[in-house]
N, C-alpha and C positions, 0 to 999 in steps of 0.2 A: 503438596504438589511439587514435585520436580523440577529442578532449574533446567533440568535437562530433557531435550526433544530426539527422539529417533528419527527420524526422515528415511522411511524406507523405499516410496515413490514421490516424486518431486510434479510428475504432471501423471495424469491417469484419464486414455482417453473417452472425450465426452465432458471429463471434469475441467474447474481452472481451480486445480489445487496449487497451483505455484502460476505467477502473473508476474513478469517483468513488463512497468510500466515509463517507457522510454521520455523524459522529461526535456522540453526544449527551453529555453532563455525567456521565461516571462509570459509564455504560452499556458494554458491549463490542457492538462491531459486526463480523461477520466476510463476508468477500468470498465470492463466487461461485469456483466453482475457477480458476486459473489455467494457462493454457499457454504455460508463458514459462522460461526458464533465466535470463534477467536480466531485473528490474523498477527502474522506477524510479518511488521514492515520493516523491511530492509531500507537504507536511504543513502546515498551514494555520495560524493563528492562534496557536493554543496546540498549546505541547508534547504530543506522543502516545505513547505505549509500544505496541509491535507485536510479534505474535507470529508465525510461520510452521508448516503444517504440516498434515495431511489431518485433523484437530479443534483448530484451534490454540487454546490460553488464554494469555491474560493479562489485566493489571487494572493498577489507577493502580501505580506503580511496581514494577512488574513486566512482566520482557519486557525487549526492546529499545526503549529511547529514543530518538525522532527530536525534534530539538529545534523551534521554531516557527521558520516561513516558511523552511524547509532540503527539502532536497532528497538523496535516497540512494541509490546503485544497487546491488542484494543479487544474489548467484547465488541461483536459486531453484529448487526442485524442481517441475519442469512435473505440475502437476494438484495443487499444494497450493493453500492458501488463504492469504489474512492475515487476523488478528484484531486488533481497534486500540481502543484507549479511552483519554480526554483529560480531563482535569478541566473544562475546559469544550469546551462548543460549538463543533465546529469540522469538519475533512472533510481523508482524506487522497483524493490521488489515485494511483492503480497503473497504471503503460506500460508494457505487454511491447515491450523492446527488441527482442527477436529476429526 
């Protein structure tokens, strides 16, 4: 496998191949479903905890820890969602690789 990803469309309508997920201070924000077996999340500023899952929870240290300005690619269950909150301000973004 390739370290390396082509991105030749970023959003394709009808699809949520690319999901900017706008994160507020302490708040939980959760995505639109996905159709994707692998994502890859973008994480912005500040640290984010992430959850996965068809009602996913999580909250400030709890979940999965994506650290700031990193980047992580998760197998995923095609028609779950993620759920994401950050102590502060900030936005992940979700690319269905597939």
């Amino acid at each position: 496998m390739s370290q390396y990803y082509t991105i030749t469309t970023l959003a394709t309508t009808g699809t949520n191949k690319y999901t900017t997920v706008a994160l507020g201070a302490g708040t939980v924000t959760t995505s639109t479903s996905i159709t994707a077996r692998r994502v890859l999340i973008t994480n912005g500023a500040s640290p984010a905890f992430i959850a996965f899952g068809a009602n996913p929870v999580t909250g400030v240290n709890v979940g999965f820890q994506i650290p700031a300005n990193s980047e992580m690619i998760f197998n995923f269950k095609s028609g779950d969602k993620v759920a994401a909150v950050s102590a502060a301000a900030s936005a992940i973004s979700i690319l269905d690789l597939d």
